[in-house]
C-alpha positions in Angstrom: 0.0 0.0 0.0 2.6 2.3 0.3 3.8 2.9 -3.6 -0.2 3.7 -3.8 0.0 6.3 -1.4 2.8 7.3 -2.8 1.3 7.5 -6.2 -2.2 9.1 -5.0 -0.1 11.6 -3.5 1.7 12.4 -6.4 -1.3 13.3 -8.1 -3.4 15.2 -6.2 -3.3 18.2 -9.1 -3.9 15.8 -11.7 -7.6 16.3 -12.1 -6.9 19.8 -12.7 -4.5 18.9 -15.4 -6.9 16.8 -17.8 -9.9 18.9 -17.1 -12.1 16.3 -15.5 -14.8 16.7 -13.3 -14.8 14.0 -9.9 -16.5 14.2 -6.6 -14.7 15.2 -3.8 -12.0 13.3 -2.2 -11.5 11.7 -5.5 -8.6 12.1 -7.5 -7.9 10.7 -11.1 -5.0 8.5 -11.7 -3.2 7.8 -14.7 -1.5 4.5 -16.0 0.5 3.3 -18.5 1.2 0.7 -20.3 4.2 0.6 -22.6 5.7 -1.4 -25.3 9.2 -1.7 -26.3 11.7 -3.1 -29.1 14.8 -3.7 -27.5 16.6 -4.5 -30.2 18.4 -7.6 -30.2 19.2 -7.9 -26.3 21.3 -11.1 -26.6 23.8 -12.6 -24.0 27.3 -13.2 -25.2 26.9 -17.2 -25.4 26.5 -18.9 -28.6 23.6 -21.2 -27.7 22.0 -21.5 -31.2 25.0 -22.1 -33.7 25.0 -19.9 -37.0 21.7 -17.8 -35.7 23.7 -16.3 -32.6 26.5 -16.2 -33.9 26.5 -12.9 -35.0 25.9 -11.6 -30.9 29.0 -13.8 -29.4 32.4 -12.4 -29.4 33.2 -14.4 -32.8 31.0 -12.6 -34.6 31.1 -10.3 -37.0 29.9 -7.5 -34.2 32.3 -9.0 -31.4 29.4 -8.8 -28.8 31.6 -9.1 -25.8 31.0 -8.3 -21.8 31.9 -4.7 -22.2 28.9 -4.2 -25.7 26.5 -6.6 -23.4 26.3 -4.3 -19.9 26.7 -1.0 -22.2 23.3 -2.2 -23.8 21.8 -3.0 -20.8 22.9 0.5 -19.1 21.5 2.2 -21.9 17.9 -0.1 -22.2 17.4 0.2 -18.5 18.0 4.3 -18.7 15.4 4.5 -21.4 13.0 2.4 -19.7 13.2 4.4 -16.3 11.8 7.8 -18.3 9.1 5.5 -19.9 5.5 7.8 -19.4 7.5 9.1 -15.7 6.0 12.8 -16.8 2.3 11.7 -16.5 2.9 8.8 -14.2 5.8 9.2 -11.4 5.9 5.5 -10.9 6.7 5.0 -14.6 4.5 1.8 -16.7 2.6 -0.6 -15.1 3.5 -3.1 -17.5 5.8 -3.0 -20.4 5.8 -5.4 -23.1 9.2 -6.2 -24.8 10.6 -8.1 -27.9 13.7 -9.1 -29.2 15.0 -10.4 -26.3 16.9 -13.5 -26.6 16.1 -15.7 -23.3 14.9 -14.9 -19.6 18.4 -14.0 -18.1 19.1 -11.1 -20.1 15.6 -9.5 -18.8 17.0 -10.6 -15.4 20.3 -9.0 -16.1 18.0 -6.0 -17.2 15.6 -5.5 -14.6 18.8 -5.5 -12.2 20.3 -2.6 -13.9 20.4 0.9 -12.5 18.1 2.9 -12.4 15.8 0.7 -14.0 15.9 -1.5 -10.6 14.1 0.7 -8.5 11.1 -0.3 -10.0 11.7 -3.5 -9.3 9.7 -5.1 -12.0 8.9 -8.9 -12.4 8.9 -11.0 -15.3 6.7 -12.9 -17.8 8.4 -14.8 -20.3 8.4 -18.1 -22.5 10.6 -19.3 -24.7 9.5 -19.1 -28.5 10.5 -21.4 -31.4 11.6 -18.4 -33.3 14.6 -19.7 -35.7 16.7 -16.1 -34.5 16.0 -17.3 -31.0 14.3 -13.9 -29.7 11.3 -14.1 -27.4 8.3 -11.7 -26.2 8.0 -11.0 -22.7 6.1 -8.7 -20.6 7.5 -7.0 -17.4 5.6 -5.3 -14.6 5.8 -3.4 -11.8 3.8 -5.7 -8.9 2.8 -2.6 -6.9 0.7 -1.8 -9.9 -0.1 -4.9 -11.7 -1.0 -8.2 -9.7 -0.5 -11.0 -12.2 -2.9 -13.6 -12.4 -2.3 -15.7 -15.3 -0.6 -16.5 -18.7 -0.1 -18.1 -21.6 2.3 -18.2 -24.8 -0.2 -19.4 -28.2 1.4 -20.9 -31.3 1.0 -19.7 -34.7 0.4 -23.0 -37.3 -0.1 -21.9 -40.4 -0.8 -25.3 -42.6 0.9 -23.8 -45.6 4.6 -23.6 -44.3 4.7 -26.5 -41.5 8.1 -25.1 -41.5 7.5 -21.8 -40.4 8.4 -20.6 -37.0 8.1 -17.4 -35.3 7.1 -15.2 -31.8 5.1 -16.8 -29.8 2.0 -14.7 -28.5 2.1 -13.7 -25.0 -1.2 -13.4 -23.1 -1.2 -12.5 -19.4 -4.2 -11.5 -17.3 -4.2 -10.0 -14.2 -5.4 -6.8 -12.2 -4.9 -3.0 -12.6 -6.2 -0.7 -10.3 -8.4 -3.8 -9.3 -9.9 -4.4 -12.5 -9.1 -7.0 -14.9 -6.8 -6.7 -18.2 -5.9 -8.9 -21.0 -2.5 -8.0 -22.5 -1.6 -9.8 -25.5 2.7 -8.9 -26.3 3.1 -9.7 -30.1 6.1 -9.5 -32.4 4.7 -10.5 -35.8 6.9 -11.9 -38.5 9.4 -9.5 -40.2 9.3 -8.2 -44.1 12.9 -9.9 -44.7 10.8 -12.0 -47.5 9.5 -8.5 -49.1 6.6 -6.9 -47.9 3.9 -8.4 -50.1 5.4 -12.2 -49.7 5.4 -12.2 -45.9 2.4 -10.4 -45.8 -0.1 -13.7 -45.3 2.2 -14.2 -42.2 1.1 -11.0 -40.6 -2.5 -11.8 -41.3 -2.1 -15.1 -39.9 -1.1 -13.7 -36.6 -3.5 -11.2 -36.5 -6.0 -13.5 -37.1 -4.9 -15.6 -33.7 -4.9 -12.6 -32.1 -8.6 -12.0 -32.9 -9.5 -15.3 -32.1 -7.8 -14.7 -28.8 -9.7 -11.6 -28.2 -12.9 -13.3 -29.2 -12.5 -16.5 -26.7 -11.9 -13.8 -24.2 -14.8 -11.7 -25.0 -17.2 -15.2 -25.1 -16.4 -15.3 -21.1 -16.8 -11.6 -20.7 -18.2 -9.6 -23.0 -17.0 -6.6 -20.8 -13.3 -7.9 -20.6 -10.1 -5.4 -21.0 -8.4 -6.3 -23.9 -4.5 -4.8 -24.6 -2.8 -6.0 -27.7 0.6 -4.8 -28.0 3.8 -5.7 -30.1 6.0 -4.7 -33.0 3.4 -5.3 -35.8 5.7 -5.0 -38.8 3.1 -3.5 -40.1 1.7 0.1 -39.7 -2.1 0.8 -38.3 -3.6 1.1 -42.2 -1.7 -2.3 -43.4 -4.3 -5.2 -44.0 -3.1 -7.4 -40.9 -4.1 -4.7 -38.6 -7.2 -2.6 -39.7 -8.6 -5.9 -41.5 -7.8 -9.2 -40.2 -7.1 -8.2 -36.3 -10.4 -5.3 -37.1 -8.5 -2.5 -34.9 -10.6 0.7 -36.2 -8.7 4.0 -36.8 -11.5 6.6 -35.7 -12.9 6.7 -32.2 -16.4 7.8 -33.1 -16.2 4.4 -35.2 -15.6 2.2 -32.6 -18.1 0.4 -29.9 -17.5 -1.5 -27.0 -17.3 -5.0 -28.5 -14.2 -3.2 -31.1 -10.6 -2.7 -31.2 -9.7 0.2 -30.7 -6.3 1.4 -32.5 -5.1 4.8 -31.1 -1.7 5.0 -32.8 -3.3 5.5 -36.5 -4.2 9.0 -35.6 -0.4 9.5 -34.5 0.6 7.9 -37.8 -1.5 10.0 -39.7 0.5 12.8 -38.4 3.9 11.5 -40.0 4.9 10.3 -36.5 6.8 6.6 -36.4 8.7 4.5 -34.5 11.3 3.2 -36.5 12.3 4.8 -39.8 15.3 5.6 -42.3 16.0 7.9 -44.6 13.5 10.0 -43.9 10.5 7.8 -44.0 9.0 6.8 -41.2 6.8 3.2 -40.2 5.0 2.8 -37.1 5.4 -0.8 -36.1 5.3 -0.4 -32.2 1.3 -0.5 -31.7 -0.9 -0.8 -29.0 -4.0 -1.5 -29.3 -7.3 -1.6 -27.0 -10.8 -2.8 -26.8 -13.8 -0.3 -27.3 -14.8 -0.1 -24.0 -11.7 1.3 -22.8 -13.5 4.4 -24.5 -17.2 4.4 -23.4 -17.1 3.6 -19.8 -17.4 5.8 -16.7 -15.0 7.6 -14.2 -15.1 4.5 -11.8 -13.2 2.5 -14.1 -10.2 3.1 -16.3 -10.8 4.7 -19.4 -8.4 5.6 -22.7 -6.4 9.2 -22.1 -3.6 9.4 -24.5 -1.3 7.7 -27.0 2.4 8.5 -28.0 5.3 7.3 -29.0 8.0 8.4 -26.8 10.8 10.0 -29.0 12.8 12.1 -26.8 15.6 13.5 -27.8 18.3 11.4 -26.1 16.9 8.3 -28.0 17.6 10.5 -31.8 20.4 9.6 -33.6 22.2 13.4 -34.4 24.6 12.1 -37.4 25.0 9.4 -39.6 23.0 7.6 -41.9 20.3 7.5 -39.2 20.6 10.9 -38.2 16.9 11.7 -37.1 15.8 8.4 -36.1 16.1 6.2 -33.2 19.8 5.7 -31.4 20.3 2.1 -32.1 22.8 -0.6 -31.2 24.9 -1.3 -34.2 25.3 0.4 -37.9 25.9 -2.5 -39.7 28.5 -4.1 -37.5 29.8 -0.6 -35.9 28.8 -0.8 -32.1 27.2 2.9 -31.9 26.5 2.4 -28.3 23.1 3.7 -28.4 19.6 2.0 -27.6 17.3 0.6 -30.2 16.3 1.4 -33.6 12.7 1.7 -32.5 11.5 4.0 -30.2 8.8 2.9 -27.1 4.9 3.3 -28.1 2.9 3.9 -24.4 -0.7 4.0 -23.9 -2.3 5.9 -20.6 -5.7 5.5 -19.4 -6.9 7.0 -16.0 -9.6 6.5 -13.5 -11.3 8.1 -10.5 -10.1 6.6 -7.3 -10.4 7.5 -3.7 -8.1 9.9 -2.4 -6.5 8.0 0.5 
């Protein structure tokens, strides 16, 4: 009870700051939930012959010790700012990708100052030929984990086709229920249009997630996050998955996508050259948007670009700060930058 205080009392002029209208001795309180590409966050161990060899110090990128904790010192800063502006106790939960196994999120979760939030882990290993996982941490004081479950993706066409393993974990927010679904769908190294009926067949799984979830509560609190490898208009997202662009659009039995109006903007989160994709999505069900002041309800979207995660030179030079150029170690943090939904609610002030 004492990080609640803590965050009630951190937040006593927040009602003020979103214009919203709540009885006395209530205050609204904003969440967060984040999602975050961290970029190939391998160990230094070759554990998967020719696919890690690239991230071991025989590689062509000598990934050594010294790389490895520079990563994690730089991952770990990033994460500590994640949404801290609205929400001083930074994300309840953050979904992550690319990692390659459950120690380096340990190693991670350790690092300063990232480890004053003390966050817990969600993780499965995935069949993914490249070895890298989906995972979701959270901070306990926040988020109370209740269950979970990694899904596999069969796609009868390509028997041999392996990828990211869904990640579904419920448990409780601000004592109400959520479904988060972490997601890194299969990448375009194929082309765009060939590995396009990939996409859609994840989305698809994703649906039919949603829906079994929906057929035991058609009020449940649905989150689906991930790097899409798509952008918000691309078939696998507005079609097959259904995740509607325009809020007047959407009803409570929808999905709810609030990063196509950022799009729309010109905003991304990865890019090069000058032209920009938004991959990192989060996406929510409709009644995120039509219910009350009791229970939590959709504030604001972003994708958190700040300036210390902008590469200032180079062939990147306006884009995220990532690893590695090639097989030049730029020190920096990921080529994609964090997408973060918030929602808020009316709670007691205690």
């Amino acid at each position: 009870m004492k990080y609640y205080s803590l965050f009630v009392a951190c937040l006593l002029c927040f009602n003020a700051l979103i214009g919203q209208n709540v009885a006395q001795k209530k205050v609204v309180v904003p969440y967060a939930i984040a999602f975050y590409n961290l970029e190939n966050l391998f160990d230094t161990i070759n554990a998967n012959g020719s696919y890690d060899l690239e991230f071991s110090p025989q590689g062509a990128k000598k990934w050594n010790g010294d790389k490895y904790f520079r990563k994690l010192g730089n991952m770990a800063y990033a994460m500590s700012k994640l949404g801290k502006e609205s929400c001083p106790l930074g994300p309840a939960v953050i979904g992550v990708s690319e990692i390659e196994n459950r120690q380096v999120l340990e190693d991670l979760i350790k690092t300063e100052p990232l480890a004053q939030q003390k966050l817990q882990i969600v993780h499965y290993d995935s069949p993914d030929l490249r070895g890298v996982d989906v995972a979701l941490l959270y901070n306990p004081a926040l988020f109370q984990v209740e269950s979970s479950q990694s899904f596999r993706l069969v796609i009868p066409e390509e028997p041999n086709f392996k990828t990211r393993d869904p990640l579904l974990v419920t448990g409780r927010m601000g004592g109400e229920k959520f479904h988060i679904l972490v997601n890194h769908w299969p990448s375009r190294s194929r082309g765009e249009r060939e590995s396009r009926p990939l996409r859609c067949a994840v989305a698809r799984l994703n649906k039919a997630i949603a829906d079994s979830l929906r057929q035991q509560d058609a009020n449940a609190k649905i989150v689906i996050m991930g790097d899409l490898n798509d952008d918000p208009k691309d078939i696998s997202v507005s079609k097959e998955l259904g995740a509607k662009a325009k809020r007047k659009q959407v009803n409570s039995d929808d999905l709810f996508n609030p990063m196509a109006e950022i799009f729309a903007k010109g905003v991304g989160s990865l890019g090069y050259q000058g032209k920009w994709n938004l991959f990192d999505q989060i996406i929510i069900s409709g009644n995120l948007l039509t219910s009350d002041a009791e229970h939590f309800k959709f504030w604001k979207a972003e994708i958190f670009n700040r300036d210390f995660l902008i590469a200032r030179e180079g062939a990147y030079k306006g884009h995220p700060l990532r690893t590695f150029s090639g097989d030049i170690f730029l020190n920096g943090f990921s080529d994609h930058f964090p997408a973060i939904v918030y929602l808020v609610k009316s709670v007691e002030d205690k």
